[in-house]
Steps between C-alpha positions, in 0.01 A plus 500: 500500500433873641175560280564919610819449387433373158222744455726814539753283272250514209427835541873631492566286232159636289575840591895462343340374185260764499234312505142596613289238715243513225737412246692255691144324569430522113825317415402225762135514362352568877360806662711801639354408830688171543762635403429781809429189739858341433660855589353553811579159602096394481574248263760288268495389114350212390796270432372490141629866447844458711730457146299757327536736764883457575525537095346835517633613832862375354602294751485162628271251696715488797596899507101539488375276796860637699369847441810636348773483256760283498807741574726231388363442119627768245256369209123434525425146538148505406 
């Protein structure tokens, strides 16, 4: 797992869905600053917010700790 890699995952995938850290955090119900930490690579979710996450990112477990879409699936798989 490439933690920096993940990290800049989230944050394309946050900024696609238009999505503030702020209100990203709020969704998860933790601060805009862990949600800062996991985009500079300084830190990862708890695994308690992995399926929440990849629900509101839109995609899946495995695309999220990869760091990047699956080029091969047409439909989300969330």
């Amino acid at each position: 797992m490439n933690v920096k890699k993940i990290g800049k995952f989230i944050e394309a995938r946050r900024h696609a869905l238009g999505m503030t850290q702020r209100e990203l955090a709020s969704r998860l119900f933790i601060s805009a600053k862990s949600v800062s930490k996991w985009e500079t690579g300084r830190g990862m979710p708890d695994v308690s917010l992995l399926l929440e996450l990849c629900e509101i990112l839109q995609v899946t477990a495995e695309e999220l700790l990869h760091g990047e879409l699956d080029k091969s699936s047409k439909n989300a798989k969330y």
